[in-house]
Structures are given as structure tokens and as C-alpha cells.
C-alpha positions as CSV (number, residue, x, y, z in Angstrom):
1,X,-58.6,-20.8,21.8
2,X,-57.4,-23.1,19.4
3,X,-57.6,-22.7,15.7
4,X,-60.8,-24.9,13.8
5,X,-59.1,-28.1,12.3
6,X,-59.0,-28.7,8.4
7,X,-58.3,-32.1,9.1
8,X,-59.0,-34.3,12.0
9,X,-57.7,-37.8,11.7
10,X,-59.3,-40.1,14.4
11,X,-58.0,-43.7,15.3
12,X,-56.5,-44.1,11.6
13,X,-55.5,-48.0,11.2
14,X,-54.4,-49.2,7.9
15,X,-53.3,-52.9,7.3
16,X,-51.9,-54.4,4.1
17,X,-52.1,-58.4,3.4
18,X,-48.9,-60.0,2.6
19,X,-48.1,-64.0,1.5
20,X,-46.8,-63.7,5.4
21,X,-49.7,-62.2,6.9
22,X,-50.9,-59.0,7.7
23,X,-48.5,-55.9,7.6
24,X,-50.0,-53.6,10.4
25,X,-49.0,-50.0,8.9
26,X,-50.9,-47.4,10.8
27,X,-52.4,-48.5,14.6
28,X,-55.1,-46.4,16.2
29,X,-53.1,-42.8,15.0
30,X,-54.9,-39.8,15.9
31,X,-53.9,-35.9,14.6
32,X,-55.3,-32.9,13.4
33,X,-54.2,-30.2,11.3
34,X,-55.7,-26.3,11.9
35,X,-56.5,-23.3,9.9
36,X,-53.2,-21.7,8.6
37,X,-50.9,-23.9,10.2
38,X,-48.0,-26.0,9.5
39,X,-48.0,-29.5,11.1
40,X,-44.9,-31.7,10.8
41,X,-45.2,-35.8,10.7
42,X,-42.1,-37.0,11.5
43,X,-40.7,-40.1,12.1
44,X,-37.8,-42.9,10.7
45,X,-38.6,-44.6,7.2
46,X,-41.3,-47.5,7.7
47,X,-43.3,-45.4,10.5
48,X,-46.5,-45.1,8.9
49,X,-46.4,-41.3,7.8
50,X,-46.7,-41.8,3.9
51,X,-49.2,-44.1,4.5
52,X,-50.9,-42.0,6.7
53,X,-51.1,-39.3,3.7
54,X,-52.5,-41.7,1.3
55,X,-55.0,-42.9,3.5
56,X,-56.1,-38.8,3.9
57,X,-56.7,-39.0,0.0
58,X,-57.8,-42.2,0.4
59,X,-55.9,-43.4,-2.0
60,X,-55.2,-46.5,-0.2
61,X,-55.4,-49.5,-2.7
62,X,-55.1,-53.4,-2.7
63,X,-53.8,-55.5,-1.0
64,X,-54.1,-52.6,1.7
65,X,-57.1,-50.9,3.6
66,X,-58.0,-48.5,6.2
67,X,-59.5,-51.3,9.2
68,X,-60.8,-47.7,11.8
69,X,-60.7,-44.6,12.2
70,X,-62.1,-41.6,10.5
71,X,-60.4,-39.0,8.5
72,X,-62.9,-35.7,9.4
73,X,-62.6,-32.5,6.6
74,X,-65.3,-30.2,6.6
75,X,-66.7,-32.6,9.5
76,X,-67.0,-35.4,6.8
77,X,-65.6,-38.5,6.8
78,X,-63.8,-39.0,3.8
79,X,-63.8,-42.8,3.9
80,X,-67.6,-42.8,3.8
81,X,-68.5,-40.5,1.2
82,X,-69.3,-41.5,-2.7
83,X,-66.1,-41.2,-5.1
84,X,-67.9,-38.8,-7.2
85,X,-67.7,-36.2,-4.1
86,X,-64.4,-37.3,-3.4
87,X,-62.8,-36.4,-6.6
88,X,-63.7,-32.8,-5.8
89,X,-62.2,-32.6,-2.8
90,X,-59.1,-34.7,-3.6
91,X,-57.0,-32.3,-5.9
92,X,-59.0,-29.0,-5.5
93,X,-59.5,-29.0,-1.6
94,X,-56.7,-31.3,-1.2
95,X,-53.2,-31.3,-2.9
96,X,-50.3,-33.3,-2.4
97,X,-46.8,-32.7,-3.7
98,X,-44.6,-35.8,-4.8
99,X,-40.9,-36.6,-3.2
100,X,-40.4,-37.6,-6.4
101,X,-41.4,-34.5,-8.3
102,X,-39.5,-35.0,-11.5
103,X,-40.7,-38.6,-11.8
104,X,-44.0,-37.4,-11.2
105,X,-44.4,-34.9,-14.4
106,X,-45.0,-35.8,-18.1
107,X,-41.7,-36.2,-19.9
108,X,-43.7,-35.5,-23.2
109,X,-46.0,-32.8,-22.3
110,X,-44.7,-29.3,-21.8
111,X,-44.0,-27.9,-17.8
112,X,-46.6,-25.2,-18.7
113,X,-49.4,-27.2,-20.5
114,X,-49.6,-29.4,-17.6
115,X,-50.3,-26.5,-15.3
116,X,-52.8,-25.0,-17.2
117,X,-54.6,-28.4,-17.9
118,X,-55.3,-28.0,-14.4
119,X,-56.7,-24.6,-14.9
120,X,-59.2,-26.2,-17.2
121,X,-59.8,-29.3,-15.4
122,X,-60.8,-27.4,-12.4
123,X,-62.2,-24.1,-13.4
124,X,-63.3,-24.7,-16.1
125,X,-61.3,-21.9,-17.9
126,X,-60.2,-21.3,-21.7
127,X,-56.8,-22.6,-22.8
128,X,-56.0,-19.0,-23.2
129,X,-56.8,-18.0,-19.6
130,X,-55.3,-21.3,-18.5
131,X,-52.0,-20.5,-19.6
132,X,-52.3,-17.1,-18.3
133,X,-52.7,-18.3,-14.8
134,X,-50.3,-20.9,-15.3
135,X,-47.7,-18.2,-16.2
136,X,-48.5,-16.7,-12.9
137,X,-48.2,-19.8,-11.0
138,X,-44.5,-20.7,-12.2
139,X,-43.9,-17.0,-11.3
140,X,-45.2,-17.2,-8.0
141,X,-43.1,-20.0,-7.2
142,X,-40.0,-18.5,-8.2
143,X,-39.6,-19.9,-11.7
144,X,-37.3,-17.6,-13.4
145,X,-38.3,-16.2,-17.4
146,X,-41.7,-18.5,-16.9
147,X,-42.7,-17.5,-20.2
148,X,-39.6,-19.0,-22.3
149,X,-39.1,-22.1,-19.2
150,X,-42.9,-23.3,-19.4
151,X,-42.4,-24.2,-23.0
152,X,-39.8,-26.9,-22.0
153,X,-40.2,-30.2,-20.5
154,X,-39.1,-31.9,-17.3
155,X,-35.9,-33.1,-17.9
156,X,-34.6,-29.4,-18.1
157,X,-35.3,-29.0,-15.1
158,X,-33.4,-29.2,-12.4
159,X,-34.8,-31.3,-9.1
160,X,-35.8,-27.8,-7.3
161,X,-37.3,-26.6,-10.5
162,X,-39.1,-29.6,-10.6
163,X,-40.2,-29.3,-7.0
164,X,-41.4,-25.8,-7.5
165,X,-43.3,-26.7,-10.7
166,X,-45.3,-29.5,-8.3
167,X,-45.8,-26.9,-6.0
168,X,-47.2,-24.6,-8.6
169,X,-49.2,-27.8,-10.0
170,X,-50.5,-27.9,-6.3
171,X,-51.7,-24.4,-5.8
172,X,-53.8,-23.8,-8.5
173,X,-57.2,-25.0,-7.0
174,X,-56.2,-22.9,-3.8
175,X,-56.6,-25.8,-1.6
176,X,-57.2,-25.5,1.9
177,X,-54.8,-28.9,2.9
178,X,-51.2,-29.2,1.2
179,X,-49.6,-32.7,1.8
180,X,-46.1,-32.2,1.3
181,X,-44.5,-35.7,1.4
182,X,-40.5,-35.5,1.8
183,X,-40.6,-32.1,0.0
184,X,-37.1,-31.7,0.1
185,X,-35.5,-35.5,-1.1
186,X,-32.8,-35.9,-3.2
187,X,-32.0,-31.9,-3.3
188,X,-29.1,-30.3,-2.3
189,X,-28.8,-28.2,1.7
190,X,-29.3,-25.0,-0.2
191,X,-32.1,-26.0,-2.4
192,X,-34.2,-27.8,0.5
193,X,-33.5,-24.3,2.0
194,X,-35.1,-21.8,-0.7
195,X,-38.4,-24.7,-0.9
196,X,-38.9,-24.5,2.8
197,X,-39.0,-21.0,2.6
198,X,-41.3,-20.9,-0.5
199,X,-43.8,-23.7,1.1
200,X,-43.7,-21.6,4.5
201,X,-44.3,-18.7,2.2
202,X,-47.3,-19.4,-0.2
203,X,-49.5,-21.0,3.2
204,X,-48.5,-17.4,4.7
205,X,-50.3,-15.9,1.6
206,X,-52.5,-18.3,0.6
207,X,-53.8,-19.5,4.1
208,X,-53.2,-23.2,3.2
209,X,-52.9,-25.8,6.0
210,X,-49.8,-27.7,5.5
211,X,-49.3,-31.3,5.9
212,X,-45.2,-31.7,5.9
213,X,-43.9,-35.2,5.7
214,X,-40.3,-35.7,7.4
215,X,-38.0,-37.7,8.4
216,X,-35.9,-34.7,9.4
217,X,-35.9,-32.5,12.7
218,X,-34.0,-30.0,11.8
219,X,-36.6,-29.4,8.8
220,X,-39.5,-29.3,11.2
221,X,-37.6,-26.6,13.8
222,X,-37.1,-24.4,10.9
223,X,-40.8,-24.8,9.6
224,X,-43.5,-25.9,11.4
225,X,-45.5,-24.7,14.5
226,X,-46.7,-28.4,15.6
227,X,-45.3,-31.9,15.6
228,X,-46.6,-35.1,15.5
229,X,-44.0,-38.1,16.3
230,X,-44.6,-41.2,14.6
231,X,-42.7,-44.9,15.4
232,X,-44.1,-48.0,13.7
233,X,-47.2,-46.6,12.7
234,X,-48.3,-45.2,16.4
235,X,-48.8,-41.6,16.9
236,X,-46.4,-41.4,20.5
237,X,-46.3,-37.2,21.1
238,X,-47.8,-34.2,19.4
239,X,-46.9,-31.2,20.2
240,X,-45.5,-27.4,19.8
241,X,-42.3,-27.2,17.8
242,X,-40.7,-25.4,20.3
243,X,-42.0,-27.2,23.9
244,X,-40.9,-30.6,21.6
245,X,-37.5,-29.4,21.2
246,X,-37.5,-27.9,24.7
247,X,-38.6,-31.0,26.7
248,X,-39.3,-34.0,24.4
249,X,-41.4,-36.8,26.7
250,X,-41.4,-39.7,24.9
251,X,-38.1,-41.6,25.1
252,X,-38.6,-42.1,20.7
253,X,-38.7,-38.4,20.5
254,X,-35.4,-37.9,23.2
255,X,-33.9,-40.4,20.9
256,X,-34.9,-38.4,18.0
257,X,-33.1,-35.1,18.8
258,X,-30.7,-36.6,20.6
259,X,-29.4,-37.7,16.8
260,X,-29.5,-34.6,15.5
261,X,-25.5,-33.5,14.6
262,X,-24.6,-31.2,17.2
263,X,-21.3,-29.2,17.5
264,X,-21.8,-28.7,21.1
265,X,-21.2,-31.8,22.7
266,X,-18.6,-34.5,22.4
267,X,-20.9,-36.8,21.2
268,X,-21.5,-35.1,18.1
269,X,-24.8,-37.6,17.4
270,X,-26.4,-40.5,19.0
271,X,-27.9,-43.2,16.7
272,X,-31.9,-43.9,17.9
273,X,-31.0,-47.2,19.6
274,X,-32.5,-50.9,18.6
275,X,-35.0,-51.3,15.1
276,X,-38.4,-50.7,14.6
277,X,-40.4,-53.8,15.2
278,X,-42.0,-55.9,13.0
279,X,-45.3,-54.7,11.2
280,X,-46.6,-58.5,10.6
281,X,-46.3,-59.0,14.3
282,X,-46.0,-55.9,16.3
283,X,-46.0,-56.1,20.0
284,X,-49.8,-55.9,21.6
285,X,-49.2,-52.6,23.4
286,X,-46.4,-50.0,23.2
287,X,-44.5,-50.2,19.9
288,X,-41.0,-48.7,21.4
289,X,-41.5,-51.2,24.4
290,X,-38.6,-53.1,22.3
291,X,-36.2,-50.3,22.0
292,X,-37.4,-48.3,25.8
293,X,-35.4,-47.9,28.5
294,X,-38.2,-47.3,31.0
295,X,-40.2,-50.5,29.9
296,X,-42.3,-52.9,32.2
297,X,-44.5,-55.3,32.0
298,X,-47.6,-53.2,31.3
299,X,-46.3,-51.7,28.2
300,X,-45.8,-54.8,26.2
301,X,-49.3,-55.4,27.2
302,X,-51.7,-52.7,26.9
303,X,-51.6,-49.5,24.6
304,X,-50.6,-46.3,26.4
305,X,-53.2,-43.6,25.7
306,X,-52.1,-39.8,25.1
307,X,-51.5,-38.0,28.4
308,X,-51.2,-33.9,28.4
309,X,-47.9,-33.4,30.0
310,X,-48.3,-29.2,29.2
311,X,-50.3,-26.9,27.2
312,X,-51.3,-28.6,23.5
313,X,-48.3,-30.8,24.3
314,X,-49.3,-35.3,24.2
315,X,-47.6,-37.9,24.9
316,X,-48.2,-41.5,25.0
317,X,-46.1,-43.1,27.5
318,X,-47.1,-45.2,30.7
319,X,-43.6,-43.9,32.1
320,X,-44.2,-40.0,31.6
321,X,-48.0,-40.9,33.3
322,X,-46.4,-42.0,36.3
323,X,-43.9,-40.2,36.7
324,X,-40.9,-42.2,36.1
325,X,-39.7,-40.4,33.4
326,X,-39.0,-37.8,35.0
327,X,-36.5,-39.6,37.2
328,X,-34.4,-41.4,34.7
């Protein structure tokens, strides 16, 4: 039996106007995220997965707006509930953590006042009690002397200090939905390493739902138990890690871990071939249809609808439905 979702995202679409028209971002997308588990949205820059995390929050703002879909927590739909209600689940039942995590503290406020405001903010504790637990925050992240480094400021720091600090920032209201948004940008191989490990880590022992925002495959195979593949803004597989990696359907997805460096093969790594389509005009059905290999007539037309092609493994593709897939 499959775990209860936390999250169950149903036929997201999310437009934006331009001078040029309307930028299509998100299309019909559909996900969910379960009790205790890591879920990884992946897919190339431009495919709709930041977006997708806003819209979660709804923190979607002009020119854009979500045009369908629901966004179920607690069997809710957060785009239809008052903004008063919202702003207790967004932060306390839902956290995010920036890419940009040094960009996203206060230069002039202290690393530890700025976790315990959120001890006050959201449980209403004393400032002394607050900077207790935000002491044992910066510990349980790994923050070394927390006592002597949450009296200084951002820019001493370095970017995985700053990461873990976010983290920290994150955990206080125990949510029960992280969004981790390119977690590890702009660190180093050994530093995206250790913050892997601590997120996989803290939703061990905290029983968070994680949310991770990638671009990165490898960073999925080492940390998540699902995937879901986004290309222009269309949800095309979900699936275990490990039957994704094993036999990837969708040709976007072979094309995906097809580029990943290998030191096996004499074709160390394969660029995805063609460009993501246009948002202002995307084509009416299948979004690869462009950049596919197995493309007819009927995927430029219609929307391909997700097919099970093994146990909790989805894929939309009219050439894995029929079979042809299978021979090419």
C-alpha cells in the first residue's frame, strides 16, 4: 500500500503575460509527494519546476497565474483557501529553502537572531527560549561552535554554511513539506555532498516530506526514492529512482541519463538533442514531439496521457503505449 500524500498536485497550469503573449510555464502537471519521502523534480533550466514550487506556496504573482489544477495538502486546496489560513501553513507546514541561500539572509541582522525570530514568530516563545532553540538548530545542522558563529552575520559564512543556516531557518516549525529548490547551486562536489546527506538526514529524523528541485541526475540517484521528469512545463514520467534509472521510458528521460558523464563507454556523454520549445507558442500536444525520435502525427496533436508501464512507474508517451518504443 502506498504511503498517504502530503501533497497532491492535480492538473497544475501556470501562465504568465508577456508584451509577446502568453508564456505557458506549467501545462496540466500532475504529482504527489508521500509521508517521509523524498521526491525529486528534475528537469533542464526553463522546465517549469521552480515554478511549480511557487505555485505550491502560492506565491505565484503578476503578471503570472495558476489557469487549473489544484494543489491538495491536508485534502485542501491551497489555491482556494483565505490568505489568512494560508500564512499558517506556508512557513510552519510548509518550508522552502533558497538556491540562493546567502542572498536570501539579512546582511545586517545576526545568523542566530534571524533563527530565533522564527522561534517567536511561530511559537510564540520568549527571546530567551528562542535563542535556545535556535542554538540547537545551527547544531543540528552541523554548524560548528554555534554559540560564538550565531553572533556573526552572513557574509562569514561560507555558501554551505549559509545553506545549512536556511536549512536550520526551515526546520524550526517542523514542517511536514520541505521544498528544496537547487539545494546544492553554486557549492563545491564535496559540499553538495555533506547537504545531501544532512537533507536526507533531518527527513530521516524529522519525518519531513521532501520536495528536491534538480536539474541533476546524479543528485536524485544518490537521494531520492521517486522521480518526477519535467520538459517544458509537462510532467512526462514519474517514477522509482531505481526502475527510472533501470529502464527510463520516455525518450526526454533516455536522453537525460544518457548525458550523464560515464567512464564506461566511449561516448563519455551525450548532449539531450534539439531545444526546448517555445513557452509563448508551445506545440498543441506532446512538448518533446520537436526533439522525439519516435514522433507521428498524433503527438503534435493531442496530449499523451500517463500510461503505467510497471509498478508506481508513468509515463506519458503515445510511443511507449503502443509499443513502439520498445522496438527502436
Amino acid at each position: 500500500m502506498n504511503a498517504a500524500s502530503v501533497v497532491d498536485v492535480r492538473g497544475l497550469s501556470v501562465r504568465f503575460a508577456s508584451d509577446r503573449g502568453e508564456i505557458e510555464a506549467v501545462d496540466a502537471a500532475s504529482f504527489d509527494v508521500r509521508e517521509g519521502e523524498i521526491l525529486g523534480l528534475v528537469g533542464e533550466s526553463g522546465s517549469g519546476k521552480t515554478v511549480t514550487a511557487t505555485a505550491i506556496l502560492r506565491l505565484i504573482r503578476k503578471p503570472g497565474r495558476q489557469t487549473g489544477g489544484s494543489i491538495l495538502f491536508d485534502g485542501r486546496d491551497l489555491a482556494r483557501i483565505p490568505e489568512d489560513e494560508l500564512q499558517q501553513i506556508r512557513g510552519a507546514k510548509i518550508a522552502m529553502i533558497s538556491q540562493t541561500p546567502r542572498t536570501s539572509l539579512n546582511p545586517l541582522i545576526t545568523v542566530g537572531r534571524q533563527v530565533a525570530r522564527l522561534f517567536q514568530l511561530h511559537a510564540g516563545l520568549s527571546a530567551a527560549d528562542s535563542r535556545k532553540r535556535a542554538l540547537e538548530m545551527l547544531t543540528l545542522v552541523g554548524i560548528p561552535e554555534p554559540e560564538r558563529r550565531a553572533r556573526q552575520y552572513a557574509h562569514q559564512f561560507s555558501g554551505g554554511m549559509c545553506q545549512r543556516v536556511m536549512i536550520a531557518m526551515a526546520l524550526t516549525t517542523s514542517p511536514r513539506l520541505l521544498i528544496a529548490d537547487e539545494p546544492t547551486t553554486g557549492l563545491d562536489v564535496s559540499t553538495a555532498a555533506r547537504i545531501l546527506d544532512l537533507l536526507r538526514d533531518l527527513g530521516a529524523r524529522t519525518g519531513a516530506s521532501i520536495l528536491l528541485i534538480t536539474h541533476d541526475l546524479g543528485v536524485v540517484a544518490t537521494t531520492c526514492q521517486r522521480v518526477a521528469v519535467m520538459h517544458a512545463g509537462q510532467v512526462v514520467e514519474i517514477a522509482p529512482v531505481r526502475s527510472l534509472f533501470r529502464q527510463p521510458a520516455h525518450p526526454y528521460t533516455r536522453a537525460l541519463v544518457r548525458s550523464i558523464p560515464r567512464i564506461d563507454r566511449e561516448i563519455v556523454m551525450e548532449p539531450v538533442p534539439g531545444s526546448v520549445p517555445s513557452l509563448l507558442n508551445p506545440p498543441a500536444g506532446c512538448r518533446y514531439a520537436g526533439r522525439c525520435p519516435w514522433v507521428e502525427d498524433r503527438c503534435r496533436r493531442e496530449k499523451p496521457a500517463m500510461t503505467p508501464v510497471a509498478p508506481e512507474h508513468f509515463v506519458a508517451c503515445f510511443a511507449v503505449e503502443d509499443g513502439r518504443a520498445a522496438a527502436v
